[in-house]
C-alpha positions as CSV (number, residue, x, y, z in Angstrom):
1,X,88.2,185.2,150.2
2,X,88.9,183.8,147.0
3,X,86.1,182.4,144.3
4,X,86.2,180.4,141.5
5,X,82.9,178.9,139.7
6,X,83.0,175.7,138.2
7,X,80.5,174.8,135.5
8,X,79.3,171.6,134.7
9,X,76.8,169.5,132.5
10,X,73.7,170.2,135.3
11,X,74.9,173.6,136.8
12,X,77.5,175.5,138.7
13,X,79.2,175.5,142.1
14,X,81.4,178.1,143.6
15,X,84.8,177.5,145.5
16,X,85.7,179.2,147.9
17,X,88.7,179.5,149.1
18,X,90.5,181.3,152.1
19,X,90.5,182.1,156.1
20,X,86.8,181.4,157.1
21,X,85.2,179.6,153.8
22,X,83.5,177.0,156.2
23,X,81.5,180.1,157.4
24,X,80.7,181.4,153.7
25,X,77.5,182.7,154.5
26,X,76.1,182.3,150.3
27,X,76.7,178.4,150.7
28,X,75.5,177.8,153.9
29,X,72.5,179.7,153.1
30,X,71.8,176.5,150.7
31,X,71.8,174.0,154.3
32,X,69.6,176.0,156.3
33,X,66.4,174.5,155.0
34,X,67.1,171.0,154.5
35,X,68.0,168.1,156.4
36,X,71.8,167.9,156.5
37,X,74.1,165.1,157.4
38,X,77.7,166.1,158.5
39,X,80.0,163.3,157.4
40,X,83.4,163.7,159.1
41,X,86.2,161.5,161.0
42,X,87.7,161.0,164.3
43,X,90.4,163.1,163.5
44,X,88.6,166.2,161.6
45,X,86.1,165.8,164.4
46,X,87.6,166.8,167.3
47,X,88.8,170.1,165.6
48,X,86.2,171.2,163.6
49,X,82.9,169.7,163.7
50,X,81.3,171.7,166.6
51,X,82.6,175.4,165.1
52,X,80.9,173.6,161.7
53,X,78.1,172.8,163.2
54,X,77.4,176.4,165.5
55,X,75.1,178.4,162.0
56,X,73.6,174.3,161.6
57,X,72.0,173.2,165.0
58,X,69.7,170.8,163.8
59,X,72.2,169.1,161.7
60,X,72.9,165.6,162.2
61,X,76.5,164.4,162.4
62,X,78.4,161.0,161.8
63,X,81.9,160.2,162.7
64,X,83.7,157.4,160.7
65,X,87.2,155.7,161.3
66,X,89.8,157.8,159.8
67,X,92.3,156.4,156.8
68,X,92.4,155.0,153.3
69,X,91.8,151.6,155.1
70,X,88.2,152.6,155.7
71,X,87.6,153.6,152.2
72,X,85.2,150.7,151.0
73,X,81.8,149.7,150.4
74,X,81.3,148.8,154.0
75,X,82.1,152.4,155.4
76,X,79.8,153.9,152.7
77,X,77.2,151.2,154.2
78,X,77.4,152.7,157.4
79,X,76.7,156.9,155.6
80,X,73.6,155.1,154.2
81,X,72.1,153.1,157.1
82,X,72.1,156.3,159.4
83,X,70.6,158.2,156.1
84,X,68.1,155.7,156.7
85,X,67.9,156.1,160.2
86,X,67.6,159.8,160.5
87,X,64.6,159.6,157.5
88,X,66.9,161.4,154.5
89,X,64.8,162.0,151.7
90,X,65.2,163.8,148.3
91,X,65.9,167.0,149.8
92,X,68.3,165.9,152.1
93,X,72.3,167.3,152.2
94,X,75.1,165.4,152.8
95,X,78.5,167.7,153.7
96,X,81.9,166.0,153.7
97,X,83.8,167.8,156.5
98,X,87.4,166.0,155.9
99,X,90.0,165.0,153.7
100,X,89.7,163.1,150.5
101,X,88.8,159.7,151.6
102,X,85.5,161.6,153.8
103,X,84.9,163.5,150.4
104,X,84.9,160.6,148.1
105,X,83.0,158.4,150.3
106,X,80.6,161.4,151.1
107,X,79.9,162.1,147.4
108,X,79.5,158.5,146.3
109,X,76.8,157.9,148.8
110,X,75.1,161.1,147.8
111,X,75.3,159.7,144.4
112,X,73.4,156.7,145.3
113,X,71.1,157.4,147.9
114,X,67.9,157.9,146.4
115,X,69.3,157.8,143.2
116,X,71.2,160.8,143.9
117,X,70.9,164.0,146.2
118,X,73.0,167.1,147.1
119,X,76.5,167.0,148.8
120,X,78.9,170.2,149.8
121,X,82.6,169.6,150.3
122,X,84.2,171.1,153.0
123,X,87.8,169.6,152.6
124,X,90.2,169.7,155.6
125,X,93.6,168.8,154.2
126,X,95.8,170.8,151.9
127,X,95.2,167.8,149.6
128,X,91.7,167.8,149.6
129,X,91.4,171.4,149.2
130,X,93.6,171.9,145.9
131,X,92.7,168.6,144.3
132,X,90.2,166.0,145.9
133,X,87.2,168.3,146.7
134,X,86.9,169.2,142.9
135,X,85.8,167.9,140.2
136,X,82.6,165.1,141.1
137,X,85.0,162.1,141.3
138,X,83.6,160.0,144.2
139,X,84.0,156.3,145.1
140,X,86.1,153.4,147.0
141,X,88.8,150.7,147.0
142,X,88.5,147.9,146.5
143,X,91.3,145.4,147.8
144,X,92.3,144.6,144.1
145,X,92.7,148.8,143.6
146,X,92.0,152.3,144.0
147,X,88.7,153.8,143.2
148,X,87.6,151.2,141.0
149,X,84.0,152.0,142.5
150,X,82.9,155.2,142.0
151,X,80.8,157.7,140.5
152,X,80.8,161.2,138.8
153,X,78.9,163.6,141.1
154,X,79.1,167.4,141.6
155,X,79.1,169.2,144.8
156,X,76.9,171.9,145.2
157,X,79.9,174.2,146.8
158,X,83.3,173.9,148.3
159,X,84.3,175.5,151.0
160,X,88.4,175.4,151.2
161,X,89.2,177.0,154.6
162,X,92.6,177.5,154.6
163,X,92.2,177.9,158.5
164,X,91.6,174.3,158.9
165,X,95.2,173.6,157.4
166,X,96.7,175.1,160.7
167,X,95.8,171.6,162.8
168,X,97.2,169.3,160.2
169,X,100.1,167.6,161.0
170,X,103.4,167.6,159.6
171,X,103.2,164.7,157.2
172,X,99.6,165.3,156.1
173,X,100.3,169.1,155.6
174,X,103.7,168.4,153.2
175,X,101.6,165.4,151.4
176,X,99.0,167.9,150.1
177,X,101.9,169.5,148.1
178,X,102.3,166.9,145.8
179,X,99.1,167.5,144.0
180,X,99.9,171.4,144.3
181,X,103.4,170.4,142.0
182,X,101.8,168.0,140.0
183,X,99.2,171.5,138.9
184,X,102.1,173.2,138.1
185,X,104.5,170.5,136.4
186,X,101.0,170.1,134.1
187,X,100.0,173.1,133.6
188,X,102.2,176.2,135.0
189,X,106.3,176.2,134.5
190,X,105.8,180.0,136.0
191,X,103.7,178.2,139.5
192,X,106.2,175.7,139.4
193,X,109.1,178.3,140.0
194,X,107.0,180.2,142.1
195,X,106.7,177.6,144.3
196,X,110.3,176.6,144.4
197,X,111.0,180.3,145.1
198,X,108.4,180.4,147.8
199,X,109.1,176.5,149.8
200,X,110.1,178.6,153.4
201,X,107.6,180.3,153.4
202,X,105.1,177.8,152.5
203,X,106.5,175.0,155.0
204,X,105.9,177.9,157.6
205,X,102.4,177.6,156.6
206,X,101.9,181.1,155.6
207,X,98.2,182.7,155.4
208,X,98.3,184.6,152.3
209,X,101.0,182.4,150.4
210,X,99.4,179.5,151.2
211,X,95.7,180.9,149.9
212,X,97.6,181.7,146.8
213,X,98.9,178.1,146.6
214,X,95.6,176.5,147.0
215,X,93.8,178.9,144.3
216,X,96.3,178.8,141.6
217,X,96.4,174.6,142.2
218,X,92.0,175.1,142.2
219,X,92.5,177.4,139.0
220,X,94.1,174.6,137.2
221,X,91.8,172.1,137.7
222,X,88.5,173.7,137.3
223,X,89.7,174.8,133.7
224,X,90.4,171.3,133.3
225,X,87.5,169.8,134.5
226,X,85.3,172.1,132.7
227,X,86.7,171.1,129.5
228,X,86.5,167.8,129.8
229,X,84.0,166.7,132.9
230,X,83.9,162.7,132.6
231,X,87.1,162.5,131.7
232,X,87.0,161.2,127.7
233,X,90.4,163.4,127.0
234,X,92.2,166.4,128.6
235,X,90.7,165.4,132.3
236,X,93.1,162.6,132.1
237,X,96.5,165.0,132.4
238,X,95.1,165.3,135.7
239,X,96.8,161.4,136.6
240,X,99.7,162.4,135.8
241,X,101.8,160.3,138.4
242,X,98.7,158.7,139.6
243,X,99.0,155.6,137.5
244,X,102.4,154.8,139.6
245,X,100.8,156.1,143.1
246,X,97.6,154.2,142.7
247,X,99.8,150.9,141.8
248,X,102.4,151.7,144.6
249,X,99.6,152.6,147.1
250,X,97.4,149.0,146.5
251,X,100.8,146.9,146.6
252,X,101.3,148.8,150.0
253,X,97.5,147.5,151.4
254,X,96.9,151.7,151.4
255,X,99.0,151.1,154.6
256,X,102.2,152.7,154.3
257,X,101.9,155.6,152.0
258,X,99.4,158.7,152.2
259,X,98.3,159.5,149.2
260,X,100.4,162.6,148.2
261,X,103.3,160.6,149.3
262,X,102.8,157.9,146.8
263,X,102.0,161.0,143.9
264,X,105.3,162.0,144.5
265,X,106.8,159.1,144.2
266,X,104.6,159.0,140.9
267,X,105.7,162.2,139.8
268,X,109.4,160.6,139.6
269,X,108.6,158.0,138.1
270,X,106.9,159.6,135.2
271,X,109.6,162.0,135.1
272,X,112.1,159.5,134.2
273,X,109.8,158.0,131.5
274,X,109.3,161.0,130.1
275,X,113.1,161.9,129.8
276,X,113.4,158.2,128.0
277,X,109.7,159.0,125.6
278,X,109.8,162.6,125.3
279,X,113.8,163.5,125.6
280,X,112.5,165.7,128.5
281,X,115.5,167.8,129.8
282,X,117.1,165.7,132.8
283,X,117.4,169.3,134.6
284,X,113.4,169.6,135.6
285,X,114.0,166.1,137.3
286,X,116.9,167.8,138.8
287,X,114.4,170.8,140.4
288,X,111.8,168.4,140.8
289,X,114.0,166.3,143.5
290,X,114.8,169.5,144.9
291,X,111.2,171.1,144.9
292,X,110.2,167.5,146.5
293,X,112.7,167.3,149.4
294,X,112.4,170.7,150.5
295,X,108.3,169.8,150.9
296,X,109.9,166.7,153.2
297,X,108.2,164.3,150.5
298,X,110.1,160.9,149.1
299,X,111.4,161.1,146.0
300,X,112.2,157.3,144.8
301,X,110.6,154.3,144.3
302,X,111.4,151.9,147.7
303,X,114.5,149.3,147.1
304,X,111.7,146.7,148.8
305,X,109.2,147.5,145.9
306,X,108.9,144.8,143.4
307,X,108.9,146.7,139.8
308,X,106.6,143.6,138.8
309,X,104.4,143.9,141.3
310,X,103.5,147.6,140.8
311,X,103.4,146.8,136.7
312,X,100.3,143.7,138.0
313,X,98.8,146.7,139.7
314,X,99.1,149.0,137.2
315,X,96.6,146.6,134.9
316,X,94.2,147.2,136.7
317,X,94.1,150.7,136.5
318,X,91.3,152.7,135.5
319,X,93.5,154.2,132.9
320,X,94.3,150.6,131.6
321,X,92.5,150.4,128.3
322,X,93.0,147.6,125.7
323,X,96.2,146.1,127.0
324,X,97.7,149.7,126.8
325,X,99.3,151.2,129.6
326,X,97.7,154.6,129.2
327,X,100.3,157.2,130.9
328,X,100.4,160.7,131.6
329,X,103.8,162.4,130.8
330,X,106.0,165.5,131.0
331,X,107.1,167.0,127.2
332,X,108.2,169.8,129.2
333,X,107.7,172.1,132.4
334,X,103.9,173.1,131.8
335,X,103.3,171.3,128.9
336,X,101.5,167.1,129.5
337,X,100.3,164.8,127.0
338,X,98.3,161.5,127.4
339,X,100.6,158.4,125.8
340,X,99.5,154.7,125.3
341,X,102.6,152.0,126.1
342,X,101.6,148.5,124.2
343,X,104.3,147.1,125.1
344,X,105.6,147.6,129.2
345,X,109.2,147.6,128.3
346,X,109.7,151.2,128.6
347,X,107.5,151.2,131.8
348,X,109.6,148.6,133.4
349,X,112.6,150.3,132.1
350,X,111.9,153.4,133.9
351,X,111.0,151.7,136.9
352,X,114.1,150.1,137.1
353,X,115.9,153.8,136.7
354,X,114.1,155.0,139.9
């Protein structure tokens, strides 16, 4: 197995990342003595919550609805009333056994219960695993946008067992490799042709390419993290096509896109700006289609999207500062930079290119 420590402004947490990270036997030394909560879904559940549970006997488990629909303030209610009900205290451990929406909802109510007590991430989706999980970003939707409730709070470990990938299905498995790109396309031109060399074997959900997949994708977003941890600069490259997901996702009710679906859709869309702000070369939008479709992920915007509709989303965006449109783009393969639109024209414009 894999390890990669992340520091942050109150400590450090390991991840952990390979076959058999939910059994790490270092981390779940730290759940042995405490009262632990299991948050997972009805999905996650029936796969992996008893083998989770087998080294934690006396923990306490609660199963919650699965989907982005069920990522409010009323879910996170219920986390809290059986906190309540099973006598959580200060000392008490909340683990997110799931894919992002368990993990952000999991780490926003450790953040507020008691004015904030430990939480472990144990992410079950590709997506989670490279991207979600990391970080300290927790919260909810709310129905005017994504993740406008939230707070920054750390995990004391994550445990990315790349074993749990082999129940995912199809769609979920190929959505987590939008976020795995989007590392690369920031950060990495040399992952980025690795991956497009490596797609077969990937799709065939290979052990040891696949564990190399998620730590390269972890490597790039701990560095990032680290340098910037509440996200007042370079944390920010991290959106890049998130701005247009997030918009594309709320127009959508969270309904008809998962999340990685809507990234890549994202990561089109600020391809094609980039090529108009930045003179990118047209040929990375070229391999980008290519890398996209091979991972059996969409690569344009929907003819039955409204252009305006996604830009009255897109105000409401966390990155939405000052009447800016604040916009992560491409100046090359590898190579990102943070760039503030007063004016949408060139948005819309590349909207209407898509």
């Amino acid at each position: 197995m894999k390890r990669i420590e992340v520091a942050h402004a109150l400590g450090r947490y390991e991840i952990v990342i390979g076959p058999g990270a939910s059994r790490d036997t270092a981390a779940l030394e730290l759940l042995r003595s405490r009262p632990v909560l299991i948050v997972t879904d009805e999905r996650v559940a029936g796969h992996w919550l008893d083998a989770f549970r087998v080294p934690l006997p006396k923990a306490h488990a609660l199963i919650l609805p699965a989907g982005e629909a069920f990522k409010t303030l009323n879910t996170v209610s219920i986390i809290w009333s059986k906190l309540a009900e099973i006598g959580a205290g200060r000392d008490a451990v909340l683990v997110a056994l799931g894919g992002g929406v368990i993990g952000d909802m999991t780490g926003f109510a450790a953040a507020c219960w008691m004015r904030g007590v430990d939480f472990m991430q144990v992410p079950t989706t590709l997506l989670s695993q490279v991207d979600a999980s990391i970080g300290g970003k927790t919260g909810v939707d709310l129905p005017e946008g994504k993740n406008l409730v939230g707070a920054f709070h750390q995990p004391i470990a994550v445990l990315a067992d790349t074993d749990m990938l082999a129940t995912l299905p199809a769609r979920e498995y190929s959505a987590g490799f939008a976020e795995i790109v989007k590392a690369a396309l920031l950060a990495d031109a040399a992952f980025f042709g690795w991956l497009e060399t490596n797609t077969r074997a990937l799709n065939d959900r290979s052990p040891e390419l696949l564990a190399q997949a998620v730590q390269r994708s972890c490597e790039i977003k701990a560095a990032i993290v680290m340098a910037d941890e509440r996200e007042r600069g370079q944390r920010a490259l991290l959106n890049l096509g998130h701005t247009f997901a997030h918009a594309l996702e709320s127009v959508t009710r969270y309904e008809r896109f998962l999340h990685g679906e809507a990234v890549a859709i994202g990561l089109m869309l600020a391809t094609a700006l980039s090529e108009q702000h930045f003179g990118l070369d047209d040929k990375l939008r070229t391999r980008l289609v290519s890398l996209l479709d091979a991972f059996g992920l969409p690569m344009a915007l929907p003819a039955d999207i409204d252009p305006e509709a996604l830009l009255d989303a897109m105000r409401l965006d966390k990155k939405h500062v000052s009447a800016h449109w604040r916009l992560v783009l491409l100046e090359s393969a590898g190579k990102a930079a943070i760039v503030e639109f007063p004016d949408p024209a060139p948005v819309r414009a590349a909207l209407a290119r898509a």
